[in-house]
C-alpha positions as CSV (number, residue, x, y, z in Angstrom):
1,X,12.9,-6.5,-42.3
2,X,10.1,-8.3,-43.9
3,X,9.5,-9.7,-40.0
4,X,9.6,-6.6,-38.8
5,X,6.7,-5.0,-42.0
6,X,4.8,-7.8,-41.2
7,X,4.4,-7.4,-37.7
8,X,3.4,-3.8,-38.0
9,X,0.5,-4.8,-40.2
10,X,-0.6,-7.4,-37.6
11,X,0.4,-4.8,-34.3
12,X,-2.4,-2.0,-36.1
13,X,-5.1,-4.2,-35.7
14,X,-4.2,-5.2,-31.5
15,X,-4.6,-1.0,-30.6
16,X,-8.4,-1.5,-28.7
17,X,-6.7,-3.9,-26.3
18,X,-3.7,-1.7,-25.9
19,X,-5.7,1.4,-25.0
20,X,-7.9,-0.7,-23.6
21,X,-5.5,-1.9,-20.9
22,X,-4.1,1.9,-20.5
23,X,-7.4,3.4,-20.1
24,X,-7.9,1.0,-16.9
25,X,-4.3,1.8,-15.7
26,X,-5.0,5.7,-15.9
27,X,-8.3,5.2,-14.4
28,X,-7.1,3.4,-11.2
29,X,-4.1,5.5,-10.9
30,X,-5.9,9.0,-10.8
31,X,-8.9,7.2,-8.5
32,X,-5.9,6.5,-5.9
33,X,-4.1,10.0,-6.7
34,X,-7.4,11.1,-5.8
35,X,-8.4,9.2,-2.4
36,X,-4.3,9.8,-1.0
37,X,-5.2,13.7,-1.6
38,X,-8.6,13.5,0.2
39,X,-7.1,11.2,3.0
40,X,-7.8,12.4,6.6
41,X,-4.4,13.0,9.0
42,X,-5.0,11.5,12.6
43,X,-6.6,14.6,14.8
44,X,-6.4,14.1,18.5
45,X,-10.4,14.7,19.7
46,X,-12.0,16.0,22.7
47,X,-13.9,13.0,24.5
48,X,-17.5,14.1,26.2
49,X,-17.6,13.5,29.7
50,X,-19.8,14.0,32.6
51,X,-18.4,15.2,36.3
52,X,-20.6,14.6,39.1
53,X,-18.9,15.7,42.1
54,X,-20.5,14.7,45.5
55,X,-17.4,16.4,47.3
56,X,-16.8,20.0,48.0
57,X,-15.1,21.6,45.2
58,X,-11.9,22.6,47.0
59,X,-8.5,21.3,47.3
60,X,-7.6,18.1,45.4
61,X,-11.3,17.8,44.5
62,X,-11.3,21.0,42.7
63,X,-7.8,20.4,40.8
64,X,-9.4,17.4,39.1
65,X,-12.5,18.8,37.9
66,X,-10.3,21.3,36.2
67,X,-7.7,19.1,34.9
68,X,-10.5,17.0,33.2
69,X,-12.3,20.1,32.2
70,X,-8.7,21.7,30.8
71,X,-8.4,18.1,28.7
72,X,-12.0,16.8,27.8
73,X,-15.7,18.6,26.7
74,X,-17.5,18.4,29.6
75,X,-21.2,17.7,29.2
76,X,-24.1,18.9,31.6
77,X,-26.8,16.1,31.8
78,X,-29.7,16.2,34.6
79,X,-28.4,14.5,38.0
80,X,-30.8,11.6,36.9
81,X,-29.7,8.0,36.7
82,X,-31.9,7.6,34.0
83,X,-31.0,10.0,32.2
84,X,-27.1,9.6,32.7
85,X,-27.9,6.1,31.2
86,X,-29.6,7.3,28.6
87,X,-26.8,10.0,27.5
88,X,-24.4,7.1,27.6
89,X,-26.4,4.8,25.3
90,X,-27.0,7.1,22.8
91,X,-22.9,8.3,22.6
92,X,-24.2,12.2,24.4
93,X,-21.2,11.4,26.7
94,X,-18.7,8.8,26.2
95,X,-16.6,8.7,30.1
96,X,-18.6,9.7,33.2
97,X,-16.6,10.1,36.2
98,X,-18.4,10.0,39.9
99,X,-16.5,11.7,43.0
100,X,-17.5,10.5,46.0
101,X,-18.3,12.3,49.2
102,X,-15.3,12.9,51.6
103,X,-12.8,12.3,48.4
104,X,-10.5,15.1,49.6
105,X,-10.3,14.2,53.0
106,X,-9.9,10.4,52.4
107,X,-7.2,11.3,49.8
108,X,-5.4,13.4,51.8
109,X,-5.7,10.6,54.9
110,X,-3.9,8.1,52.2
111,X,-7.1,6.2,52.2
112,X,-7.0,5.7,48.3
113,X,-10.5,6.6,47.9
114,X,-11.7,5.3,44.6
115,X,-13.5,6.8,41.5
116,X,-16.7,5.3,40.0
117,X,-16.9,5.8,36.2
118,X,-19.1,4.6,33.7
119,X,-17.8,4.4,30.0
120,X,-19.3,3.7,26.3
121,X,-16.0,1.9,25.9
122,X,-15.1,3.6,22.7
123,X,-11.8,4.9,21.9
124,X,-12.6,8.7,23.2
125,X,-13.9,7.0,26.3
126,X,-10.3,4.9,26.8
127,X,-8.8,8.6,26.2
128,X,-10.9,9.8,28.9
129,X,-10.1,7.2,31.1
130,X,-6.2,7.6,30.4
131,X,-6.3,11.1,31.6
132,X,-7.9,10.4,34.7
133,X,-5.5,7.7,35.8
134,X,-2.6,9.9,34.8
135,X,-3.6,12.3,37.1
136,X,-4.8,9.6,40.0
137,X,-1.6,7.8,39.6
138,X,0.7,11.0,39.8
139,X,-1.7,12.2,42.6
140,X,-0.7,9.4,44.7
141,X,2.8,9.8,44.1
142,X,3.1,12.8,45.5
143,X,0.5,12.0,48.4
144,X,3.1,9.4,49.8
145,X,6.1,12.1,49.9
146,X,4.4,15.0,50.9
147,X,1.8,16.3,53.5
148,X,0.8,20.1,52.4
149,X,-2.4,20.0,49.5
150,X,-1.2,22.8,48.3
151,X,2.3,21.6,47.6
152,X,0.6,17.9,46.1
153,X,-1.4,20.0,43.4
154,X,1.5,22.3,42.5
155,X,3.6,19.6,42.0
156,X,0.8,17.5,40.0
157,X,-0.1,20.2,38.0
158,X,3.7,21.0,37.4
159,X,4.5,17.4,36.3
160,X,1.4,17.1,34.3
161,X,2.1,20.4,32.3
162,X,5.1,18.8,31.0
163,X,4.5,17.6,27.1
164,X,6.9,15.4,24.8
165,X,8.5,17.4,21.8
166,X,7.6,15.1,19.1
167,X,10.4,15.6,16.4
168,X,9.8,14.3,13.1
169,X,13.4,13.1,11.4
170,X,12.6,11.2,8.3
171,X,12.5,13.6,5.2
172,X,11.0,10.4,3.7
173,X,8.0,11.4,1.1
174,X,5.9,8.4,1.9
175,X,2.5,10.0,1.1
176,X,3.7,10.3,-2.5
177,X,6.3,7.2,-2.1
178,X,3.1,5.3,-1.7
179,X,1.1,6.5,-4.6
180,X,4.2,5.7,-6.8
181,X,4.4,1.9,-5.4
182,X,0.5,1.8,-6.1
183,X,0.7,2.8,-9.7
184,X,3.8,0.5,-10.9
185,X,2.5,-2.4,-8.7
186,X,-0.8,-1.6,-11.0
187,X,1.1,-1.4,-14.0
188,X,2.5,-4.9,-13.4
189,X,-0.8,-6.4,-14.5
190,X,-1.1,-3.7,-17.8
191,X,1.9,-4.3,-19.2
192,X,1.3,-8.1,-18.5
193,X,-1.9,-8.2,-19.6
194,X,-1.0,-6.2,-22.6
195,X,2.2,-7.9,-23.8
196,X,0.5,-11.6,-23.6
197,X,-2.5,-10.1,-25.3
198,X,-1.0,-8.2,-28.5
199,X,2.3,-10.5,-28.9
200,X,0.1,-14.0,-28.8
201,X,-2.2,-12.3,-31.1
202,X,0.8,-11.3,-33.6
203,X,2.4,-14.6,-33.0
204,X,-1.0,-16.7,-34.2
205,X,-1.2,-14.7,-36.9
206,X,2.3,-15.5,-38.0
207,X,1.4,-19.0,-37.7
208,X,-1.2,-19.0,-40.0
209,X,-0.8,-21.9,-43.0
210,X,0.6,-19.7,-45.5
211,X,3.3,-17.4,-43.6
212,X,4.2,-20.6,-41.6
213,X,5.0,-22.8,-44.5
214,X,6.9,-19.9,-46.0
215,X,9.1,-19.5,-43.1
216,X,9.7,-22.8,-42.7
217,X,11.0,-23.3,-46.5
218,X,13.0,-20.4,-46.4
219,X,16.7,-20.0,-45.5
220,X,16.0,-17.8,-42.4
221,X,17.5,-19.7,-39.1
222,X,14.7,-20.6,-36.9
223,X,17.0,-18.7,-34.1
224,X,17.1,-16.2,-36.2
225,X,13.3,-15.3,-37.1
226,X,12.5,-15.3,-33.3
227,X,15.1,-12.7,-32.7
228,X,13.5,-10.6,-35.5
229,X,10.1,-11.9,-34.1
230,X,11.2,-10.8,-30.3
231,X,13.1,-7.3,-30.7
232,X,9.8,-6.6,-32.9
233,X,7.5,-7.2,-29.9
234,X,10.3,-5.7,-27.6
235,X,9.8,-2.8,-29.2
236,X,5.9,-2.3,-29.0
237,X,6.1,-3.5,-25.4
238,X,8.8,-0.3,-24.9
239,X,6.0,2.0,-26.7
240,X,3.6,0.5,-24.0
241,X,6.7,1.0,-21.4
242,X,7.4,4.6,-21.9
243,X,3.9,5.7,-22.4
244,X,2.5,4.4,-19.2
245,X,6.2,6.4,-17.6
246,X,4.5,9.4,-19.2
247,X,1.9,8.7,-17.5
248,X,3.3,8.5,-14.2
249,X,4.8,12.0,-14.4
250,X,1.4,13.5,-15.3
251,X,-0.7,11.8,-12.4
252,X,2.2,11.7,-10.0
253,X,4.2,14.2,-10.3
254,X,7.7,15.7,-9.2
255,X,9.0,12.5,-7.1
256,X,9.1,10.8,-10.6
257,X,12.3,13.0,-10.9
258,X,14.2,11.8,-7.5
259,X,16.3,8.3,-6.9
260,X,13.2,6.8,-6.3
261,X,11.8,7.6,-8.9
262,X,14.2,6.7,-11.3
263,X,14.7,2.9,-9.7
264,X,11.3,2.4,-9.8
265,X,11.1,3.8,-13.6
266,X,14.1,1.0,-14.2
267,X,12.4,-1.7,-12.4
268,X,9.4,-1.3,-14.8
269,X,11.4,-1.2,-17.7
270,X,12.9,-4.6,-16.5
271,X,9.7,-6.3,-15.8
272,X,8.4,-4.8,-19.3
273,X,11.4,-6.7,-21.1
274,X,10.4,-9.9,-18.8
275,X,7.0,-10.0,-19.3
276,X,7.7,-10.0,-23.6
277,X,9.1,-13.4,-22.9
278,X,7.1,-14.8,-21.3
279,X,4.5,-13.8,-24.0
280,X,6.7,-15.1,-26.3
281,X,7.1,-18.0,-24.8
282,X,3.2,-18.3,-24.2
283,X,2.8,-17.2,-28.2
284,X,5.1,-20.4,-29.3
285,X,2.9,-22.9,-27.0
286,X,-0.9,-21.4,-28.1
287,X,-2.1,-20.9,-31.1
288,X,-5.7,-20.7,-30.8
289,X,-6.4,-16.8,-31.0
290,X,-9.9,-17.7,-28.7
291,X,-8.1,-19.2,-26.0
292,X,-5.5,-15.6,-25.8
293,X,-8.6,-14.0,-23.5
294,X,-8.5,-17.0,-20.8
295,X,-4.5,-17.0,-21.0
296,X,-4.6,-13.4,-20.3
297,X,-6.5,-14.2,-17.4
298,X,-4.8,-16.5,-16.3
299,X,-1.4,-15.0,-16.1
300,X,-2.1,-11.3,-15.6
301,X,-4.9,-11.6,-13.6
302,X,-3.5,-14.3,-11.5
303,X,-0.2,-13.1,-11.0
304,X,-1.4,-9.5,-10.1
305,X,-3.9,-11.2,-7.3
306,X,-1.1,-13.4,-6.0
307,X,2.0,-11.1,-5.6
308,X,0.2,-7.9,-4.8
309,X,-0.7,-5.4,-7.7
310,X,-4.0,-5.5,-6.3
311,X,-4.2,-6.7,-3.0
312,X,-1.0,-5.3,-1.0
313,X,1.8,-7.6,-0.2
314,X,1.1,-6.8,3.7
315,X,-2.5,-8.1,3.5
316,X,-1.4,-11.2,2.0
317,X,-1.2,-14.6,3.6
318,X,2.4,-16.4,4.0
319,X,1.5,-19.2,2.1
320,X,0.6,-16.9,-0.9
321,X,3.7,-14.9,-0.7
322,X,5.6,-18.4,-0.8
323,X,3.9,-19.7,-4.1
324,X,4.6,-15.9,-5.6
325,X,8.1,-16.4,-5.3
326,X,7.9,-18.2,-8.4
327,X,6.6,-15.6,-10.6
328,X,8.6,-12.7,-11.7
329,X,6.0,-10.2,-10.8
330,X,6.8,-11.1,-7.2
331,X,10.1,-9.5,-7.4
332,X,8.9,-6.6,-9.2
333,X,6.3,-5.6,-6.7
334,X,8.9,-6.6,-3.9
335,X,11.1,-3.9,-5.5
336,X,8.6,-1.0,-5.6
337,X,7.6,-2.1,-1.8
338,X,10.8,-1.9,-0.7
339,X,11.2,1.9,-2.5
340,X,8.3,2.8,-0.6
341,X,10.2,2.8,2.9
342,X,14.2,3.3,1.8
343,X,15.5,6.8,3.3
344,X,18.8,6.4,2.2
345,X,19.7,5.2,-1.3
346,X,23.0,4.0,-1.8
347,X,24.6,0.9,-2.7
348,X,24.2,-1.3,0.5
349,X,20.3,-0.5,0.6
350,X,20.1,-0.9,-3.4
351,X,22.3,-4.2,-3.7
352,X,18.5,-6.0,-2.6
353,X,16.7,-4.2,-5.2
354,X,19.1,-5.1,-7.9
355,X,19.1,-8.7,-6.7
356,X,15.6,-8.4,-7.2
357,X,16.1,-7.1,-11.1
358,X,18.9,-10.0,-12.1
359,X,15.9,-13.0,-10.5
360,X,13.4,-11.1,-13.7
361,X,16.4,-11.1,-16.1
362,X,17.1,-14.8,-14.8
363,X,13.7,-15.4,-15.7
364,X,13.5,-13.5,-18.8
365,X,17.2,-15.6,-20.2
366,X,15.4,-18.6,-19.4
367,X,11.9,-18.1,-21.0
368,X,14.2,-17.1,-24.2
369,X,16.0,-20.5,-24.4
370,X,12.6,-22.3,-23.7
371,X,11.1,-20.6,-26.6
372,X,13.8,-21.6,-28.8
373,X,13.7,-25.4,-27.6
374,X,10.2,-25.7,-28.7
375,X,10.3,-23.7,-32.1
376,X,13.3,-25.9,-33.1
377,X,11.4,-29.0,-32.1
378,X,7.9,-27.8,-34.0
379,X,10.1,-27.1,-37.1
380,X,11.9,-30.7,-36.9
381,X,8.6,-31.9,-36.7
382,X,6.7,-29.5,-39.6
């Protein structure tokens, strides 16, 4: 109990770090709420192209012009080489498509007469350029096997009229699925960040001359007053925990209530409980309160660049990924990633995730006994 007092005194003067580190998390996580809302869904568009027909417009000759005219915004530019060029260089047209003189005739004699086109080489120009071949390569298809025009453009224009049904069947919410992986993966380096801060900060203080000599005359067990020492910080960093879960519901919203959700809420809570350890651990090895800002640094800052809080995993080099695996907010971001894309939750797809929560309880046990090897040595040697 006096552990416990004492650390309350020390924990009231670590708050500006604390809302310090919540202020940054809230910040990032409504600017991405924000940008996800205001993102912009793919929209098929209209290339600009120019027709110049040197054939008669009848027939075969007249069925293109109006399939490209049906599929693309056709421009009108002066018959001027010049001025075509200059149309193309300055993006007025993107695909310009020249049909020769006798094209019908020469098509119809199986002659393969061929197209000229000039192109700005952008994406609406390869559109452009898709179209025509579809048509081209159907038109000569049907050239081969039969010999009446009119029955070649019917059957073009039938098989051409066709469209895919595009069927969507994932119910999978991965607008706001992604949002949700962005703000835990965040979190990773607020709690971190926050926990090394405020616990090596109560830990030095508990190291000063007078309350260290005390402890170490008094008939507390060593094991003992780091228990008291580490539910007392496990509780702060579960404040921290469930405010920043708060937090998610506000700026999220409703998909903080669904399986997902909930594992991700879990997986935080485990990486909370990990990441007071490893503070503890850090508070037991330093106890110069001006070398806390550098250590904070160092491990949340580094950590959060290497495994992806930051940077996403996918954008990541191998070699990076390969030297996360040793740190435990690897497998926390690995978990939230994973969320992201799972459809079905049940046991076979969650068995991963939960291998993923026993490696941060593997590394929280072991940070634990660490600690205690080194207190009981620095007390053997007080």
């Amino acid at each position: 109990m006096i552990v416990f007092k004492t650390f309350l005194k020390v924990l009231k003067a670590c708050i500006f770090p604390i809302v310090m580190y919540t202020v940054i998390l809230i910040f990032f996580g409504a600017f991405n709420m924000k940008t996800s809302d205001n993102s912009i869904n793919f929209v098929a568009s209209t290339p600009d192209v120019l027709i110049i027909n040197n054939d008669e417009e009848v027939g075969i000759t007249k069925s293109i012009v109006e399939y490209i005219k049906k599929n693309c915004n056709i421009i009108d530019i002066e018959n001027n080489e010049e001025a075509i060029n200059d149309a193309l260089f300055y993006r007025d047209v993107n695909y310009i498509i020249y049909i020769p003189q006798n094209f019908r005739q020469d098509f119809l004699a199986k002659k393969n007469p061929e197209i000229k086109v000039k192109s700005t080489g952008d994406y609406q120009a390869s559109l452009a350029e898709m179209m025509l071949e579809r048509y081209i390569n159907v038109a000569n298809i049907y050239n081969k096997e039969l010999n009446n025009e009119d029955e070649i453009i019917n059957s073009i224009n039938d098989t051409l009229s066709k469209q895919t049904e595009v069927q969507v069947t994932s119910k999978l919410d991965t607008d706001n699925l992604s949002k949700v992986a962005f703000y835990y993966n965040f979190a990773s380096y607020s709690i971190m960040a926050g926990c090394v801060y405020v616990i090596c900060l109560i830990l030095s203080s508990f190291k000063s001359i007078n309350i260290s000599k005390r402890t170490i005359i008094s008939s507390i067990n060593y094991k003992v007053y780091n228990a008291n020492l580490l539910i007392s910080n496990s509780m702060f960093a579960i404040i921290l925990w469930i405010i920043y879960v708060l937090v998610s519901f506000v700026l999220i919203g409703d998909i903080m209530f669904t399986a997902h959700g909930i594992i991700v809420i879990i997986n935080s809570f485990v990486f909370t409980l990990c990441a007071v350890t490893i503070a503890f651990l850090i508070g037991n090895l330093v106890s110069n309160k001006n070398a806390i800002n550098g250590i904070v640094n160092v491990i949340a800052l580094g950590s959060s660049f290497l495994c992806g809080a930051f940077v996403p995993m996918e954008w990541l080099p191998d070699f990076v990924l390969k030297i996360a695996h040793i740190l435990p907010t690897y497998w926390y971001i690995k978990t939230n990633e994973m969320l992201k894309t799972m459809e079905v939750i049940n046991f076979d797809t969650v068995k991963p995730l939960l291998f993923n929560m026993l490696v941060l309880f593997i590394f929280s046990i072991i940070f634990v006994i660490i600690t205690n090897i080194i207190s009981g040595r620095k007390r053997k040697i007080s």
